[in-house]
C-alpha positions as a LaTeX table, in Angstrom:
\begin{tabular}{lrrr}
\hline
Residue & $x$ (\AA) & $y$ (\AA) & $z$ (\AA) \\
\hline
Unk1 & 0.00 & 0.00 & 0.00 \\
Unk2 & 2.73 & 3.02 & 0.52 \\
Unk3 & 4.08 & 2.12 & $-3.28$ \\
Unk4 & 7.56 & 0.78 & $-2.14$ \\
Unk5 & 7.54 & $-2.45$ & $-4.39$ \\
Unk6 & 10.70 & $-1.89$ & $-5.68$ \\
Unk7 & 12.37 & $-2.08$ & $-2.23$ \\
Unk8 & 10.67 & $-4.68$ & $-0.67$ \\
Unk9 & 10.54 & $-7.01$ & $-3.88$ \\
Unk10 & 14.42 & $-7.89$ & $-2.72$ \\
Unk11 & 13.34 & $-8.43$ & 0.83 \\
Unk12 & 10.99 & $-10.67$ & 0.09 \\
Unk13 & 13.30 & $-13.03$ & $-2.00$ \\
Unk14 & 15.55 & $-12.78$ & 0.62 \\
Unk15 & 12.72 & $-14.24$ & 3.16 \\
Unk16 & 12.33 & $-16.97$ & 0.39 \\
Unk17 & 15.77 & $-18.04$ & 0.39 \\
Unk18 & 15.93 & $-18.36$ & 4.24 \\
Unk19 & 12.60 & $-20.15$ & 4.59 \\
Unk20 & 14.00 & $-22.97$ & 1.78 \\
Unk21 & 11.89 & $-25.22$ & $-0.24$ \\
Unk22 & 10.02 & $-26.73$ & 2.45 \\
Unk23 & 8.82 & $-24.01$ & 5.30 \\
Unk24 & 5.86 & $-23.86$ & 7.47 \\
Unk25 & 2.33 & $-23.95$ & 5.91 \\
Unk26 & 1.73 & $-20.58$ & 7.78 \\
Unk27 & 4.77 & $-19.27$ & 6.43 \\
Unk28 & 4.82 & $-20.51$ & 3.18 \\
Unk29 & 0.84 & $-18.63$ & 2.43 \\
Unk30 & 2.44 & $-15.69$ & 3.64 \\
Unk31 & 5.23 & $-15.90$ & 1.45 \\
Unk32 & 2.57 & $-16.54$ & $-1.33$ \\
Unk33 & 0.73 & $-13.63$ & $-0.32$ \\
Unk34 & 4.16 & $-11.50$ & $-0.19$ \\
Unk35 & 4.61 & $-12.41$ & $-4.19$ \\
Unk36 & 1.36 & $-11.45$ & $-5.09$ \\
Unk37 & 1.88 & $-8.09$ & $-3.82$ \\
Unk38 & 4.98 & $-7.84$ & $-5.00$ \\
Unk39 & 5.03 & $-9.15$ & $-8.67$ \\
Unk40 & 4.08 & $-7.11$ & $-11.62$ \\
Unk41 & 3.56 & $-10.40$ & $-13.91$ \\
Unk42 & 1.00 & $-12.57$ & $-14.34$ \\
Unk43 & 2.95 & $-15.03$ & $-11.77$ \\
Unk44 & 0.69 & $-12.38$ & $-9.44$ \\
Unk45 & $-2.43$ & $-14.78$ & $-9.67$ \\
Unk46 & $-0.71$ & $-17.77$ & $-9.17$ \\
Unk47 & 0.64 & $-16.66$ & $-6.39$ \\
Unk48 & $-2.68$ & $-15.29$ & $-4.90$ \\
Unk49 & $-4.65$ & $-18.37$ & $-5.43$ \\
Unk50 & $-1.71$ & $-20.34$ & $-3.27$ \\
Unk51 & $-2.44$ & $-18.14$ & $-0.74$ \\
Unk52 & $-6.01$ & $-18.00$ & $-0.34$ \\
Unk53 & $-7.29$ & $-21.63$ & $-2.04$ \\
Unk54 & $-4.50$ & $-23.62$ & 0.18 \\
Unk55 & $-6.98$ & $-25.77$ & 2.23 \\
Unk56 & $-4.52$ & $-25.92$ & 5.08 \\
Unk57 & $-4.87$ & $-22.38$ & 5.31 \\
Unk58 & $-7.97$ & $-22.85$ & 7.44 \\
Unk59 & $-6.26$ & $-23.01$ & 10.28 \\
Unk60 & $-5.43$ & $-18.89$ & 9.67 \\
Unk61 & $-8.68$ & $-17.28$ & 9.09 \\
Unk62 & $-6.88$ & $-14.01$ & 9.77 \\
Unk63 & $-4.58$ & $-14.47$ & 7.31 \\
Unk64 & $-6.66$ & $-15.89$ & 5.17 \\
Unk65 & $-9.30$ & $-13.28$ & 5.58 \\
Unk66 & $-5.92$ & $-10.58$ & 4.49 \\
Unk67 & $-5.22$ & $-13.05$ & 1.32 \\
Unk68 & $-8.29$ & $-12.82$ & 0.28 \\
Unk69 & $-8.87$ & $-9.26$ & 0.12 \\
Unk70 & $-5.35$ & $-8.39$ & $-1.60$ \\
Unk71 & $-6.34$ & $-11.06$ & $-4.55$ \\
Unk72 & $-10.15$ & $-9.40$ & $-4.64$ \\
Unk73 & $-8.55$ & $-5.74$ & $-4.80$ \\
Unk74 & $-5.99$ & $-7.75$ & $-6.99$ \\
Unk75 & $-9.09$ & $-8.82$ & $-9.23$ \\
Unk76 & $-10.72$ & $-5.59$ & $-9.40$ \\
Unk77 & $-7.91$ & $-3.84$ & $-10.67$ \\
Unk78 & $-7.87$ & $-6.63$ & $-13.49$ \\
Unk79 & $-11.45$ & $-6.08$ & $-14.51$ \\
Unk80 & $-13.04$ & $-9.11$ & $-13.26$ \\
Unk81 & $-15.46$ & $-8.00$ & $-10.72$ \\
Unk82 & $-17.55$ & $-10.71$ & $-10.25$ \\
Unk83 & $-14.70$ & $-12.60$ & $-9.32$ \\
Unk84 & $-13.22$ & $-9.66$ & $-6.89$ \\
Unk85 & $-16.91$ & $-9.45$ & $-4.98$ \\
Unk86 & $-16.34$ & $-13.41$ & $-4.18$ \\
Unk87 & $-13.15$ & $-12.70$ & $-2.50$ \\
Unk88 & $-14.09$ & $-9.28$ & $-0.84$ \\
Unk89 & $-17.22$ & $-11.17$ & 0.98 \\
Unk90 & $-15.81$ & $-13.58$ & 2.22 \\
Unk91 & $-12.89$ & $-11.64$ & 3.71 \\
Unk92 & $-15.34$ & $-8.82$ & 4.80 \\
Unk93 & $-17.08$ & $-11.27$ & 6.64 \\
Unk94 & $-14.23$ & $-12.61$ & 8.85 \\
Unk95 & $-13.00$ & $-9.21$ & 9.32 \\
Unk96 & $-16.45$ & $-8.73$ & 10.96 \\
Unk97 & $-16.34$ & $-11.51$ & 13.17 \\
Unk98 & $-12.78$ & $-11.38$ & 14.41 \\
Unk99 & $-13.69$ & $-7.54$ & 15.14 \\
Unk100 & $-11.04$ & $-6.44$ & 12.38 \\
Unk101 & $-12.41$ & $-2.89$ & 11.91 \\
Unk102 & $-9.76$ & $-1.49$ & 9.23 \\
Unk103 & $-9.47$ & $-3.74$ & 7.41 \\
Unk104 & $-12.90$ & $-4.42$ & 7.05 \\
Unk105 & $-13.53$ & $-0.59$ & 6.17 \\
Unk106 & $-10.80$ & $-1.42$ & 3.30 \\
Unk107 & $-13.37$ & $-4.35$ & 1.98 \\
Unk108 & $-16.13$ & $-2.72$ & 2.07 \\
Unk109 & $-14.56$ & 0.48 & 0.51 \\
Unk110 & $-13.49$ & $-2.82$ & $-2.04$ \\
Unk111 & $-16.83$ & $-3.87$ & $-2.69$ \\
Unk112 & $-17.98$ & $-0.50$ & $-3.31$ \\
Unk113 & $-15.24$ & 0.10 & $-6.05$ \\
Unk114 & $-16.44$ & $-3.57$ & $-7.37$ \\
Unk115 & $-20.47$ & $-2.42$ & $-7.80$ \\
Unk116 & $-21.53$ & $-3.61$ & $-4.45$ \\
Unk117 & $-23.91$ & $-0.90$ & $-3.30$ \\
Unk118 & $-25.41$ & $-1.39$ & 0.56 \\
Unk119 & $-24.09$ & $-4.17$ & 2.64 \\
Unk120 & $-23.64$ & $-7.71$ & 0.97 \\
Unk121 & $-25.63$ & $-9.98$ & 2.05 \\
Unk122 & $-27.97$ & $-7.93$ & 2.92 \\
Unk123 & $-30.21$ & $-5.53$ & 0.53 \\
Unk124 & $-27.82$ & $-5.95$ & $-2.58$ \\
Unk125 & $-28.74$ & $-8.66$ & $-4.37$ \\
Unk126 & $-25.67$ & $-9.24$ & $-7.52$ \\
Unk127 & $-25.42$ & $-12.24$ & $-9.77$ \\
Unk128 & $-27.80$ & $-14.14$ & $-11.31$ \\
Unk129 & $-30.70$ & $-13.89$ & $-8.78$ \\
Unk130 & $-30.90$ & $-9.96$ & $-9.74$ \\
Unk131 & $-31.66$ & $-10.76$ & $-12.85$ \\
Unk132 & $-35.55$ & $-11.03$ & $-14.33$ \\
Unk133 & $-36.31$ & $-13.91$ & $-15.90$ \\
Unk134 & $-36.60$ & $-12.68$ & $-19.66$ \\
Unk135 & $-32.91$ & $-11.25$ & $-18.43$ \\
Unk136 & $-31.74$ & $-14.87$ & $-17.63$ \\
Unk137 & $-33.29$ & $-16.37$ & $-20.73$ \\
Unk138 & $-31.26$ & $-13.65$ & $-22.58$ \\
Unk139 & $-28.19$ & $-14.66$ & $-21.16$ \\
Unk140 & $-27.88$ & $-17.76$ & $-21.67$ \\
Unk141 & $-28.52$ & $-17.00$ & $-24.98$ \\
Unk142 & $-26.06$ & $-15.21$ & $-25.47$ \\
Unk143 & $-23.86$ & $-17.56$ & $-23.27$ \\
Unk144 & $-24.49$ & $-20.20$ & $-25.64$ \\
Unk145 & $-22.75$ & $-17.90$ & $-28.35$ \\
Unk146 & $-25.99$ & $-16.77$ & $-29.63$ \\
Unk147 & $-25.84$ & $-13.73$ & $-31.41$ \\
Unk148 & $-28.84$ & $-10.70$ & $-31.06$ \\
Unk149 & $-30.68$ & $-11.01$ & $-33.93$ \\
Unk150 & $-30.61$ & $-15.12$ & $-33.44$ \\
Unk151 & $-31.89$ & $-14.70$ & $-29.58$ \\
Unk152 & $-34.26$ & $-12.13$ & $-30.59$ \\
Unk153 & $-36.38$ & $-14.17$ & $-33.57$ \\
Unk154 & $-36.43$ & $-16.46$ & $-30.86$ \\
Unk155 & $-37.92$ & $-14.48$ & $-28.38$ \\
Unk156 & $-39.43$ & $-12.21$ & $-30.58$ \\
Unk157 & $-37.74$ & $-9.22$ & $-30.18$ \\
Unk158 & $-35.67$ & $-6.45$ & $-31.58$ \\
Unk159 & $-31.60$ & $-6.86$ & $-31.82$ \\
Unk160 & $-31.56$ & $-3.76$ & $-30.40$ \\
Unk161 & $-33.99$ & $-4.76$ & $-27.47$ \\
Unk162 & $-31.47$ & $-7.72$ & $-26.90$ \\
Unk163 & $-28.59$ & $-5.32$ & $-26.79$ \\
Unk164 & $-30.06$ & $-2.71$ & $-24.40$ \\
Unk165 & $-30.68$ & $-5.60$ & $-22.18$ \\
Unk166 & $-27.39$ & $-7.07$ & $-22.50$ \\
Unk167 & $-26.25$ & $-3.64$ & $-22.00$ \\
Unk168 & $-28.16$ & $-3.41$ & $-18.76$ \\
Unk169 & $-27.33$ & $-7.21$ & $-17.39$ \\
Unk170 & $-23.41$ & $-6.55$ & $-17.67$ \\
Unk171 & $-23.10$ & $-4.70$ & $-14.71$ \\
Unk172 & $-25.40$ & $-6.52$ & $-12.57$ \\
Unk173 & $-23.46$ & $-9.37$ & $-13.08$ \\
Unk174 & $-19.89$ & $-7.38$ & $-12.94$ \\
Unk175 & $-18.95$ & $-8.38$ & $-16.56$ \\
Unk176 & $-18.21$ & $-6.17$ & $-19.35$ \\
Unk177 & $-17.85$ & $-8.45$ & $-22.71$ \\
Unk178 & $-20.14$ & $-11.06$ & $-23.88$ \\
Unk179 & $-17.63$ & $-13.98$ & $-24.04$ \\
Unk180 & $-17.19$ & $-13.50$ & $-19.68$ \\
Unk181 & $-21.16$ & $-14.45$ & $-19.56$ \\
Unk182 & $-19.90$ & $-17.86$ & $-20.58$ \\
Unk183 & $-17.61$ & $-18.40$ & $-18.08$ \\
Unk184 & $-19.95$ & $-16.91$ & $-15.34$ \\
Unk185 & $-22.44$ & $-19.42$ & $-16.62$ \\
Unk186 & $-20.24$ & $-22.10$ & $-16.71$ \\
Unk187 & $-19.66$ & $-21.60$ & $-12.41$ \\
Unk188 & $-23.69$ & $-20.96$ & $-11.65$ \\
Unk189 & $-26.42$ & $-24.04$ & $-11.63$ \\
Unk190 & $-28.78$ & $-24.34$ & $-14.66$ \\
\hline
\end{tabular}
């Protein structure tokens, strides 16, 4: 957070070399989570999935809970909302629990800057369950690589009705090209 990659970068692989190949669990997810922050390449996701999908990170909710909310700011920076909200959550709600005030004022601050408006889980309602029906029937249309004009002589509709409601689904379900509706659909039951 105070922009001193470039400096701490070298600490870090210093920390590496001294822990070996074979450290502590505890200390080996915080290494993980020291790489993510600290890499500019795409080794950055690898590196934050280690640290937050390790199950024997359990033990650490903590630490966990911090993982998860560098990879979700890590996510939103990347343009993949949806995916960033998943991560924010769940770290938002530890933070809550364990009484972690600032850091759960970062998550929420987060969620905000990921199209969370209100408090999750509460009166927000994101995803697929925001949608209307005739908005879900659109979608996986156009999941299915349907194009507009093929979805709407199906449905009887405009192309342009299809589009404005395309246009109006992205951000509900934080995605902002037509080929990510595929791979949100391909995570949500039928």
């Amino acid at each position: 957070r105070s922009s001193h990659i470039d400096e701490v970068r070298p600490l870090v692989a210093s920390i590496g070399r001294q822990l070996g190949s074979n450290p502590p669990v505890r200390l080996r997810l915080l290494r993980h989570q020291a790489l993510a922050l600290t890499t500019t390449t795409h080794l950055a996701e690898r590196h934050h999935r280690l640290a937050v999908f390790d199950p024997a990170g359990d033990q650490w909710p903590m630490e966990r809970a911090r993982a998860r909310l560098h990879y979700g700011e890590w996510l939103r920076r990347v343009r993949r909302p949806a995916e960033a909200r998943t991560q924010l959550t769940a770290a938002l709600e530890v933070f809550d629990r364990l009484g972690a005030a600032p850091y759960a004022q970062i998550a929420r601050a987060e969620l905000r800057a990921a199209g969370v408006t209100g408090s999750p889980g509460t009166t927000a309602v994101f995803g697929l369950d925001s949608l209307t029906a005739q908005e879900r029937q659109i979608v996986s249309m156009a999941a299915s690589g349907l194009t507009n004009p093929e979805i709407g002589q199906r449905l009887n509709l405009s192309p342009r009705t299809i589009a404005s409601h395309l246009y109006n689904v992205y951000p509900k379900l934080g995605v902002s090209r037509r080929h990510q509706l595929r791979d949100l659909l391909g995570d949500a039951p039928a």
